[in-house]
Every structure is written in C-alpha cells, then in structure tokens.
C-alpha positions in Angstrom: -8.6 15.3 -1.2 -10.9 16.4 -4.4 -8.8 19.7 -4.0 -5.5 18.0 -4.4 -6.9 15.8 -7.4 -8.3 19.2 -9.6 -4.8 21.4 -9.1 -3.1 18.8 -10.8 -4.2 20.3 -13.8 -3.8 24.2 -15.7 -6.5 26.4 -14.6 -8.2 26.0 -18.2 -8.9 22.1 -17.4 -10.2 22.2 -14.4 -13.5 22.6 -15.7 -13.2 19.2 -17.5 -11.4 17.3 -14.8 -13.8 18.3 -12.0 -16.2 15.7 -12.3 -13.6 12.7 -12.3 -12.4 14.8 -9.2 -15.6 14.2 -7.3 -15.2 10.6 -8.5 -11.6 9.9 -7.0 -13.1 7.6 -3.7 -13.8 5.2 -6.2 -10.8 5.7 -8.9 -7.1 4.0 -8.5 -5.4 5.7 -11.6 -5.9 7.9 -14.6 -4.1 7.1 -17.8 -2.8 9.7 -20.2 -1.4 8.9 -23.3 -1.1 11.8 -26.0 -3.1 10.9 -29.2 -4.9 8.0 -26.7 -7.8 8.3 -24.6 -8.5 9.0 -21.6 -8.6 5.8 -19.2 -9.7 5.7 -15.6 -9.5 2.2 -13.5 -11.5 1.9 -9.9 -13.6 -0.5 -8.6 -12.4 -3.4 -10.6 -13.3 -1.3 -13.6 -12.7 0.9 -16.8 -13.9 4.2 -17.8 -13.7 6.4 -20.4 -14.1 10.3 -20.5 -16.7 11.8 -22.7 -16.4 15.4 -24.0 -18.4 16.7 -21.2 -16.1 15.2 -18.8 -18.4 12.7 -17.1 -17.4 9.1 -17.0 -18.7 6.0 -19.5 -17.8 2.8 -20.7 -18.5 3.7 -24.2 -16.1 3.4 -26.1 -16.9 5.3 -28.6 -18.4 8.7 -26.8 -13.9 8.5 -25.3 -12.4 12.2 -25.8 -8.0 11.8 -26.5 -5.5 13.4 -24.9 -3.9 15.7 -27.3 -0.2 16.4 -26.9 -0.2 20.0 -25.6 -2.7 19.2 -22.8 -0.7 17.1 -21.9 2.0 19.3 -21.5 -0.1 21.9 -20.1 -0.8 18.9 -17.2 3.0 18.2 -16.9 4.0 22.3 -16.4 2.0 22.2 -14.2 2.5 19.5 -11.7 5.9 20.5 -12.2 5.3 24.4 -11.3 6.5 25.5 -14.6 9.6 24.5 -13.9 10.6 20.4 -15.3 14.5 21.7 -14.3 13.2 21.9 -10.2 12.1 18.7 -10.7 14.7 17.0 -13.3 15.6 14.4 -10.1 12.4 13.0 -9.4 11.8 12.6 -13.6 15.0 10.6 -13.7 13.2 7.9 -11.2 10.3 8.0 -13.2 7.8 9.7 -11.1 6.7 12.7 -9.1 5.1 12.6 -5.9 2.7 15.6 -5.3 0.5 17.2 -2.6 -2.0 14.4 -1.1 0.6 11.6 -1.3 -1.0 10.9 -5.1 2.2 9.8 -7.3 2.5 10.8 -11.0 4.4 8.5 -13.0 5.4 9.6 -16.2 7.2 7.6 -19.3 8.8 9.1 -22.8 12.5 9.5 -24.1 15.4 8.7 -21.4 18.2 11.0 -21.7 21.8 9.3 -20.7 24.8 10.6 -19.1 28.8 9.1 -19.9 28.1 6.4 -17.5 24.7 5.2 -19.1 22.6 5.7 -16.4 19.4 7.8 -16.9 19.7 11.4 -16.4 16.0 12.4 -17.4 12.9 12.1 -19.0 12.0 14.1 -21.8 9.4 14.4 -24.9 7.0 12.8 -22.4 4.0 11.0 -23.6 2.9 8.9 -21.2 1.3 9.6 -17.7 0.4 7.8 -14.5 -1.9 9.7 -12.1 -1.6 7.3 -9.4 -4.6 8.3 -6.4 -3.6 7.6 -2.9 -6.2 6.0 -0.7 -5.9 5.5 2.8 -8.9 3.0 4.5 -8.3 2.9 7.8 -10.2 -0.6 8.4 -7.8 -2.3 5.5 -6.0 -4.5 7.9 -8.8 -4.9 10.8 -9.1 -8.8 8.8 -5.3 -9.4 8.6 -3.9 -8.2 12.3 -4.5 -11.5 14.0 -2.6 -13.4 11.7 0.7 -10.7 11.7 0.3 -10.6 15.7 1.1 -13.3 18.3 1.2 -12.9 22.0 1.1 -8.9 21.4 4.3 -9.2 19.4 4.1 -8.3 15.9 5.5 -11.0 13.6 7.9 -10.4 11.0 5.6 -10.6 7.8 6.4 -10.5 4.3 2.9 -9.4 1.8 3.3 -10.9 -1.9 0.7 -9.3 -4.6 1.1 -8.3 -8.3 0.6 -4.7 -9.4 -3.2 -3.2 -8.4 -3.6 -5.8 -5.4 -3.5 -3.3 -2.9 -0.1 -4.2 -0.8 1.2 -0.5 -0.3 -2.8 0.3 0.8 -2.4 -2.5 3.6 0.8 -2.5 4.6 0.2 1.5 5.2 -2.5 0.4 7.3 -0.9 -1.9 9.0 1.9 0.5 10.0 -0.3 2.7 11.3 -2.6 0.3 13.8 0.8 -1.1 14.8 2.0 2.7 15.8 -0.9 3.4 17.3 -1.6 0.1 19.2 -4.6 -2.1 18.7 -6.7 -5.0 19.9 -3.5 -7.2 19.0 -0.6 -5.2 21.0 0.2 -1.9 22.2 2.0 0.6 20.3 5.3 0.3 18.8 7.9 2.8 17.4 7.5 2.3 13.5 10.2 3.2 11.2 9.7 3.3 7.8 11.7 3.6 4.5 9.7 5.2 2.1 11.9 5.7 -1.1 9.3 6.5 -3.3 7.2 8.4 -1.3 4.1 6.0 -1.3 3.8 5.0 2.4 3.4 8.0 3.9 3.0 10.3 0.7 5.4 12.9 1.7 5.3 16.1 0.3 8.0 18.5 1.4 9.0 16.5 4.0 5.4 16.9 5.4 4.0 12.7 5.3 0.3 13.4 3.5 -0.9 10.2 5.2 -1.9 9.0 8.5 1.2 6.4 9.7 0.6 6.5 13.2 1.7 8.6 16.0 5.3 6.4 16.9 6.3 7.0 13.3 8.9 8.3 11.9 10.0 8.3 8.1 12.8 8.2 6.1 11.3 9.5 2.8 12.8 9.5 -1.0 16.2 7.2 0.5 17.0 3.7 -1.3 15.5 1.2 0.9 19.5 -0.8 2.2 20.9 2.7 3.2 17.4 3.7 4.7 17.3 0.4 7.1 20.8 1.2 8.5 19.7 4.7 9.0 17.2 4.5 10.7 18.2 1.4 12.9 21.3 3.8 13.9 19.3 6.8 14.5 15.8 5.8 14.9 15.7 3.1 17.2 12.5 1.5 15.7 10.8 -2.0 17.4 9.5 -2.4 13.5 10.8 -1.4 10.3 8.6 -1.2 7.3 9.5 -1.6 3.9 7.3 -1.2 0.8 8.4 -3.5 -2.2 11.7 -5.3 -2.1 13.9 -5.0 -4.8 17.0 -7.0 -4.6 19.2 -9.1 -2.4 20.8 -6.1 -0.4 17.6 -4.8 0.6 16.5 -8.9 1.5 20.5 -9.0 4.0 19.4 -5.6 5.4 16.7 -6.8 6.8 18.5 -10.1 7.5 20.9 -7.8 10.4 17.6 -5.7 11.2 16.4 -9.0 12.4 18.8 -10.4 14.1 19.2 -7.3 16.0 15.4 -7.3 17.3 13.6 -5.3 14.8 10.3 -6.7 13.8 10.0 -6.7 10.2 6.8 -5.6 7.9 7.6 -5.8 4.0 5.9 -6.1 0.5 7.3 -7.2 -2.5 5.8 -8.5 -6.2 5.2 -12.0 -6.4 2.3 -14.6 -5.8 4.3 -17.6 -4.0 7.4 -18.2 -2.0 8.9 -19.5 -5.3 8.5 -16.2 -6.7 10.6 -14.5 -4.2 13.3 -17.0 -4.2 13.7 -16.8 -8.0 13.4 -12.7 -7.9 15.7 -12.7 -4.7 18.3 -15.6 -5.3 17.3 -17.1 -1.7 16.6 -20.1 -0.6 13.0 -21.2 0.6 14.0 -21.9 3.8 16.4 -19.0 4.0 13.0 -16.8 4.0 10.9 -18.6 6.1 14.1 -18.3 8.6 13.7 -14.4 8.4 9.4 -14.1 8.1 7.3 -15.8 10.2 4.3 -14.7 8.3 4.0 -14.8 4.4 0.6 -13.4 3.3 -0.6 -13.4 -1.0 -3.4 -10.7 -2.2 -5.2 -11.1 -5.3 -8.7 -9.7 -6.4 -11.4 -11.7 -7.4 -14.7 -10.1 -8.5 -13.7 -6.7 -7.2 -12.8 -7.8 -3.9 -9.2 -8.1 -2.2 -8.4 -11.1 -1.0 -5.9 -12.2 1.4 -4.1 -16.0 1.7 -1.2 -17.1 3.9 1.2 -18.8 1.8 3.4 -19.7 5.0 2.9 -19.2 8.7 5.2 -20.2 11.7 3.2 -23.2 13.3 3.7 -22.2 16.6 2.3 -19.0 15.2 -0.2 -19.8 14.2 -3.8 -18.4 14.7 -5.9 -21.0 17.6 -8.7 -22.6 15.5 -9.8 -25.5 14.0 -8.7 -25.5 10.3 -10.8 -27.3 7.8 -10.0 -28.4 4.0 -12.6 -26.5 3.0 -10.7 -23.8 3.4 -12.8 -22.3 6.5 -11.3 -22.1 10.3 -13.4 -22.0 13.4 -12.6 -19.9 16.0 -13.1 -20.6 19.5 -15.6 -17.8 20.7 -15.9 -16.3 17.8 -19.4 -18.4 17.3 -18.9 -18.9 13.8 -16.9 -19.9 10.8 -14.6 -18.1 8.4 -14.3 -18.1 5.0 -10.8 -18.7 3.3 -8.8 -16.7 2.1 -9.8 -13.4 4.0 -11.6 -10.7 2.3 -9.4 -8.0 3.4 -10.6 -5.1 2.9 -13.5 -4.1 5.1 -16.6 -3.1 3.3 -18.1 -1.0 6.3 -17.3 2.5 7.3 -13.6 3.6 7.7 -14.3 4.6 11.5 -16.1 1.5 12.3 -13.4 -0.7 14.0 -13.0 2.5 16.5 -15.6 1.3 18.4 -15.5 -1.2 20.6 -17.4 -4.5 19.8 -18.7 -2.4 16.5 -18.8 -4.5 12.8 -15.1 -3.7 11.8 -14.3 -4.9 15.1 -15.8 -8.3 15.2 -14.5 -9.2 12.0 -11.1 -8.5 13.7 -12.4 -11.1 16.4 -13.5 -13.7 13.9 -10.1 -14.2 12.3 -8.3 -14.1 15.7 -9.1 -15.2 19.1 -10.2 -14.1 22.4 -6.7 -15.2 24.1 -4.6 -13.3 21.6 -6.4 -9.7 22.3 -5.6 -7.3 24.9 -7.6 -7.7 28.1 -9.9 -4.5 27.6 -10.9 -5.6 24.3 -11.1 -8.9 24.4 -13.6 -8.2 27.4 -15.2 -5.6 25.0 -15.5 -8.1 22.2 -16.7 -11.1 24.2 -20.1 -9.1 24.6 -20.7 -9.0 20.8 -21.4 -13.2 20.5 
C-alpha cells in the first residue's frame, strides 16, 4: 500500500513524500492547494509538512505547495497524459492504483449544453487514502441481520464519518458469510470507484468472494443492471443522490433484493428533505437506519430507526445501555464501531473482535457453530 501512496508522485518528490508514505495507516487525506500548505488529516487530527518532509503541528515549520509541483503531481497521476483521462476530470476525480481516489478542483470548462466538459488550471487536490479494516462492522452485524437474513439498512453520516469504510466492510462479511448468516451474492454499484477501488476493471479491495461490481456506472442504471444480469440477494449502494436512485431501490425491493445503502445526512428528516420522501415512505423500504458521528476520535454508531420486530433481544435501558441475554454484560450506547483490536482478530473463533460481535447481538440470532463457539467465551 506504501508503494501505491509514493508513485503518486514525479520521481524527484518521492524523496519528500516518503515519510508521509510510511504514515498512511494512520492518514485519511492529503490536501494540496498551490500557494497553501501542505495539510494531512488522520486520527481525528491535523498535520503539517516541514521541509524535511516529516510531519508536525507547527504551524509555522509548514512547507507550501508551489504551483509546478503541483502539476508535476497531476502529470503524473495522469501518466503525462490529462487528455487519457479528460473523462474522469470532468466528474471531479481520478481513481488510481490501490483504490486511493484523487479529487481535484480548478476552472470548469463548458460545452453548448452547459454541462461540464473538464477541469483545467487545477489548483486544488484531494488525495483521498483508501482503508480497508476488516473488523469495522464486527459491532454493527447484529443489528443489520435478523434470523440470518440481512435487513435492508440505510447508514446516514456527514463527510469523514466513515460510511463508505463500513459499508465496504459490511459487503464483504455479508459475501463471505459470518456469525449472522451465510454467504450471499452481493452486487454492488460502485460509480465512483470507492467500494471496491477499481483500477482497470481490477477491484483493489477485498468485497468478498460472491461479489460482483459494476464499477464507474450511475447508481439507477447500475441497479437495473445488475438486477437483470447479476442476479444479486443484496445490492449495495454507496451514497444516494436523488429520488431515482431512492425508486430504484424501491423495485429492487419489492423484487427480493436485500438492500445496503449510505447516504449524507444525520436523521430521517434529513433524508426526507434531501430525497422528497416521506418518513414513513422510508421506513417502508429500510428496516434498519443506522447514524455515524465521531466523538473524540472514535466512530460511533446509533440506530435512528429499527423495525420492532427487528429488533436486537435485550433489555434496553434509558441510559442508553442494553443487556444482552448471555452476553454477561452491558453495552454502551451508541456502538463504538470501529474495532480497536487487530484487523484479523474476529477470524478466530470466540477471539476479542468476536465477542464484541456477541455483546451487541445474541446467542439465538448466530449460526449454530458459532454461537456454540462464542458461548465458551462468558
């Protein structure tokens, strides 16, 4: 992955940038702005980068990007060619080796019909870094499974709250199978290549081995494909845009297709306003509406609506805490998410990412092997 980070830039950077590259586990983006400095977020943070390359807080000891690095950074990504790549400029972004997506912001150029054509004199660049933590949704599956079905779930978070990084998790433990349910055929629309990270046509990312992906399509002709073609038990969709996209998945639905979706917002509300549906319109077509936020560096996860006969067995409190039966203890609400042991932790039976999965859930709702497994650990 370092590798993929330091050929993003000329061969007369790299020197500079390899630091930050040996950094990237722990960086989201890095800002460029010509005549600006240098700005790195990660870990609920911002850095700076000093002449020598290294990271700091200081202000002051912040180098700038001058114009014709940046350009030299832009040549390239783009393999010396912006012409190749005059498509992916239009939508604002490139999508490069690694699934890491560059997003890039200057002067739109029009055609007759007003609609943008290009980007040029570019000033302004995105390095988005792709992260994939294969524990993210170990907290979350209990509450998006029920009876071994998966439930169709709808994932509201502002920008940075980590919805793509969990719903791409999710996809994947649904493909493969999990303590919840077996595997499932999982199609996926991925129309700016973020899910899977596709690169040639080759996903970068791990979605699962029952996956298949429709990369770089708008999301309403994507569904249709896909349902026609594909056959999929779940469709997944990463941040709804509009009311076609919201009737698309309306008829995917109705004809059987379990439903995992993002979209930006914090509550129901929001999604009605953005959407132009009613309230009850949506809770007709999820049965699981989940909010993220981040509070002192941690992703957090609350269900903003949840089907009551859904819902997870437990006795809910108003302290916002639930105990589960045989779980043998209490859990804090909302969920910290994202698990803070080892990626490969939750492969083991009755292991640490593992019995968090059992905390939020309940022995009934697992398959029999692991809830055997799991009933050893309390």
């Amino acid at each position: 992955m370092e590798e993929n980070i330091i050929r993003l830039f000329p061969l007369e950077q790299r020197a500079f940038w390899q630091q930050a590259a040996r950094e990237q586990g722990k960086l989201q983006e890095i800002r460029l702005r010509a005549g600006r400095p240098v700005i790195l977020y990660g870990s609920g943070r911002e850095y700076f980068l000093n002449a020598g390359g290294h990271m700091t807080e200081c202000r002051e000891e912040a180098v700038c990007m001058d114009r014709q690095g940046l350009e030299a950074i832009l040549k390239n990504i783009c393999q010396d060619s912006f012409y190749a790549f005059e498509d992916e400029l239009r939508q604002g972004f490139l999508t490069v080796a690694g699934g890491h997506r560059v997003g890039v912001s200057g002067q739109a150029v029009l055609d007759g019909q007003g609609r943008i054509k290009t980007i040029k004199n570019i000033s302004f660049v995105n390095i988005r870094i792709a992260h994939q933590v294969k524990s993210a949704a170990d907290r979350i599956l209990p509450l998006v499974y029920h009876g071994g079905e998966v439930l169709n779930t709808l994932i509201l978070a502002p920008p940075g709250c980590g919805k793509t990084t969990l719903l791409r998790e999710l996809i994947r433990q649904v493909s493969d199978g999990n303590a919840y349910g077996r595997g499932k055929t999982v199609g996926v629309v991925d129309e700016r290549s973020e899910l899977a990270g596709s690169f040639l046509g080759v996903p970068q990312n791990d979605l699962g081995i029952r996956t298949d992906v429709l990369d770089a399509c708008p999301k309403t002709e994507g569904m249709l494909i896909l349902l026609r073609a594909m056959s999929p038990e779940v469709l997944a969709i990463d941040e709804l845009g509009g009311g076609e996209e919201m009737e698309a998945l309306r008829r995917a639905s109705a004809c059987g297709c379990r439903i995992l979706a993002t979209a930006h917002g914090r509550t129901l509300a929001d999604v009605e306003r953005r959407f132009g549906i009613p309230n009850q319109e949506l809770k007709r077509i999820f049965r699981v509406v989940l909010a993220l936020g981040r509070k002192e560096g941690r992703f957090l996860a609350e269900p903003v609506w949840r089907e009551e006969e859904a819902h997870v067995e437990g006795d809910w409190g108003v302290d916002g805490t639930v105990r589960v039966p045989g779980a043998g203890g209490v859990v804090p609400w909302p969920i910290p998410w994202q698990a803070e042991e080892p990626a490969d932790a939750a492969a083991d039976p009755g292991s640490l990412g593992e019995r968090s999965a059992v905390w939020q859930g309940c022995h009934g709702g697992m398959l029999p092997a692991y809830a055997e497994a799991a009933s050893r650990t309390f």
